[in-house]
Residue, then its C-alpha position, 0 to 999 in steps of 0.5 A: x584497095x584491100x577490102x578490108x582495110x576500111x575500118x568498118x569493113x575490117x570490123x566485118x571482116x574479123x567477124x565473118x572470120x571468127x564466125x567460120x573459125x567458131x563454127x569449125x570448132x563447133x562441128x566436132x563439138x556438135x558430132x560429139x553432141x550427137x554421138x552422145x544422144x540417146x539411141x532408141x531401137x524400135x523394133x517391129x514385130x514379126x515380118x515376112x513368113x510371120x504374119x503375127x496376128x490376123x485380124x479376121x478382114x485379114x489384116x497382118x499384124x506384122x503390116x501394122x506393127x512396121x507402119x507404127x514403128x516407121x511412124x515412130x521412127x519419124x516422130x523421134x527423129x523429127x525430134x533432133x533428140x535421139x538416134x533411132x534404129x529398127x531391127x526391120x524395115x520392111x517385111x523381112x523375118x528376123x528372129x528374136x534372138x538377132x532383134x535382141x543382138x542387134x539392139x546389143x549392137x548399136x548401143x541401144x538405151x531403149x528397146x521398144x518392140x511394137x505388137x498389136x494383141x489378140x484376145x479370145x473375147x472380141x469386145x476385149x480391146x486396148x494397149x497393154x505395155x510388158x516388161x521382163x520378168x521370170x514369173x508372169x504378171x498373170x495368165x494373160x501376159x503368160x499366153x502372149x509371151x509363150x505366143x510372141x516366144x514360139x514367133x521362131x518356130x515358123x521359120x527354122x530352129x527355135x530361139x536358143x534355150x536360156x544360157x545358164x548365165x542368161x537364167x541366172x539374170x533372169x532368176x534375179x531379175x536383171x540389174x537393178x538399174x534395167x528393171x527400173x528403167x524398164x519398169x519407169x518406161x511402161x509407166x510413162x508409156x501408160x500415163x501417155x496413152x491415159x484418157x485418149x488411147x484405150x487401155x486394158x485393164x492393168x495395162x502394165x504387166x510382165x513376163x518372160x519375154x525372149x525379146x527383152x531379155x538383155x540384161x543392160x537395155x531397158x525394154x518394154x514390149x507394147x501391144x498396141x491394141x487388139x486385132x481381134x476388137x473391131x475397134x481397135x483394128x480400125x484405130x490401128x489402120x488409120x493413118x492418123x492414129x497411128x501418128x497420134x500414137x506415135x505423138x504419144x509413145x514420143x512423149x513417153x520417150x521424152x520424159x523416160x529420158x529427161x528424167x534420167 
């Protein structure tokens, strides 16, 4: 006897069939979903030949900044909200030009390059968050982007100079909508860390960045700390913190992105 044809079976039936016909029109609605979520590109920086900073036990910034961006990564996937990309994952060198290119090509909504500072004075510690602009916010940020600029010279040619098109974007301050996408993130971000990540004193600030330098992503470059600072160093090295952070910079991206 056809299973189906009890009335109660019948009934089980049709719903079991419109369950899998629901689902099938779901699943392209659920792809567009996501290819509809936003797309984070996590970018950690130096690598292979660059060391970045040295902690002096010898520590490599380029060891920390890869660990953080790898955390990270799994934070805001665990998340279901985003699509995350790196521009390396493991310790490979990639110049700052092609960080830049391969943010341009996944789409990216957001750009987060992870460093960890160094700072003349030892008892100096802290994150800092920076975002793009022509003239620095001061001498500080205008050390750091001169240091995080010269990152090409130890491995080949330097990053190509500004085309002309690239300083006019640059003498205007990009688009209005990037700016303030940028500036709104080093905010959030700020606001995250206040009151349990340390922070220098007016931890947001600009400068001229090679690796923010798109006109159409909003970008911010974040020094975790100081390599330099006893303190710091032993909060960048611990697995924990790291996840912590990494919990922080997730809500800074939630809220950039809710709000928008």
């Amino acid at each position: 006897m056809c299973l189906l044809c009890q009335p109660s079976r019948r009934r089980f039936g049709n719903i079991l069939l419109g369950a899998v016909a629901a689902g099938l029109q779901l699943r392209p609605r659920l792809a567009a979903a996501a290819s509809r979520l936003p797309v984070v590109m996590l970018d950690a920086g130096h690598g292979g030949h660059d060391p970045g900073a040295i902690a002096p036990d010898g520590t490599f910034e380029k060891t920390l900044t890869l660990a953080s961006a790898l955390e990270l990564r799994r934070h805001l996937i665990g998340t279901g909200r985003y699509r995350v990309h790196m521009t390396r994952t493991d310790d490979r060198f990639i110049s700052l030009e092609d960080r830049v290119a391969a943010a341009q090509a996944v789409g990216a909504d957001l750009f987060i390059a992870m460093h960890c500072d160094h700072l003349p004075a030892a008892q100096d510690r802290g994150a800092s968050i920076y975002t793009l602009s022509a003239d620095a916010s001061d001498s500080l940020a205008a050390g750091l982007a001169n240091d995080e600029n010269a990152a090409d010279s130890a491995g080949g040619p330097p990053i190509a100079s500004v085309s002309p098109q690239v300083a006019a974007i640059l003498a205007s301050l990009e688009s209005r909508a990037t700016r303030l996408g940028s500036a709104t993130f080093a905010e959030d971000l700020a606001a995250a860390f206040a009151g349990s990540v340390p922070l220098l004193p007016d931890p947001i600030r600009s400068a001229n960045f090679a690796v923010l330098r798109d006109p159409s992503i909003p970008s911010a470059l974040l020094e975790m700390g100081c390599l330099t600072n006893p303190l710091d160093e032993s909060l960048l090295t611990d697995p924990v913190q790291r996840a912590d952070m990494a919990t922080r910079i997730s809500a800074a991206i939630d809220l950039y992105f809710s709000a928008r």
